[in-house]
Structures are given as C-alpha cells and as structure tokens.
Residue, then its C-alpha position, 0 to 999 in steps of 0.5 A: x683652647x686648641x691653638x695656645x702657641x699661637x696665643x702665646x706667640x700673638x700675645x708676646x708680639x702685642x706686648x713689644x709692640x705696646x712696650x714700643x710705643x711707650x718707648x716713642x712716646x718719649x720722642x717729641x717728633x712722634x706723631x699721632x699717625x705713627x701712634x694710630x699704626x703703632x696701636x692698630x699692630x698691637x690690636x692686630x695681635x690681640x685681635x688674632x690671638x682671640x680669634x684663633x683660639x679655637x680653631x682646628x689645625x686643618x683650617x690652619x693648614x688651608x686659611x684663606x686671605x678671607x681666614x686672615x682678615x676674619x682672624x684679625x678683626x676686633x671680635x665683638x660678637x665675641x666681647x661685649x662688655x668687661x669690669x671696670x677696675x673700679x670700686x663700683x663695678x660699673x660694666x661696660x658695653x662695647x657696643x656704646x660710642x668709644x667717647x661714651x665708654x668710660x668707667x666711673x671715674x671718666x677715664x677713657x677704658x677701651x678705643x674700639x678700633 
C-alpha cells in the first residue's frame, strides 16, 4: 500500500462523519435528505481511501478532475463479495440488489451507493 497516509487520513474523516450522524440521528428534524449526504460523504471517504491505495505519487502530483471522480467511486471491481458476521457463513454478492443483499438473519448488511 504505497498511499497509506492518505488511507489513514480518508478513514479518520469516514469515521467523524459516521460518528456525525449517529449524533443527528438523535434529532427528530433530522431528515432522510440530510442522511443521504451525510452517508454519500462517508462512502466518499471510504470509497477514495480504497481507490487510492496504490497509486504512485507521480499520478498523485498530476490527478486529474477525472482521477478525483475515478478515486471516489464504489469500487466494485475491486469488492464483490464479503463474510457475513454470522454463524453460517453465508457470503454475500455485490452485484445482487441492495434489497436482496442481506445475511441469514435478514438484516440489511450493505447500501451500494
């Protein structure tokens, strides 16, 4: 991972931003609008520090509008399928309908934005 300080960096700001909405969450005026923003900015963040990883400093020094975008997106080449935390060890697709992606115990496990 050559570009692990801006991991890092992506990661903390992925971190204040959930721990943010936790915090609105308790507010009763805090609408599902602001939540969709609110979750599109950590994605933002996670979505980048993966993307990022790897890339050489040179491209870094000269990105691009079209690098930025390229860095932010969901990375689904990249992710197809994770463990679902539970006994049975049911794994789940990325590429199934974000309804259809739950694990055994029919919680929702993962919004693709």
């Amino acid at each position: 991972m050559i570009q692990r300080h801006i991991v890092l960096m992506n990661i903390q700001d992925a971190r204040e931003q959930l721990e943010a909405i936790e915090k609105s969450l308790l507010d009763p005026d805090y609408e599902e609008v602001e939540l969709k923003l609110d979750l599109a900015h950590a994605y933002h963040h996670l979505n980048y520090a993966w993307n990022i990883r790897n890339e050489p400093d040179a491209v870094l020094e000269r990105h691009a509008d079209e690098d930025f975008a390229r860095w932010s997106r969901y990375p689904s080449d990249d992710i197809k399928a994770y463990p679902c935390p539970h006994p049975d060890g049911v794994q789940l697709s990325l590429s199934a309908s974000p309804p259809a992606a739950r694990c055994a115990a029919g919680l929702p496990r993962l919004a693709v934005p």
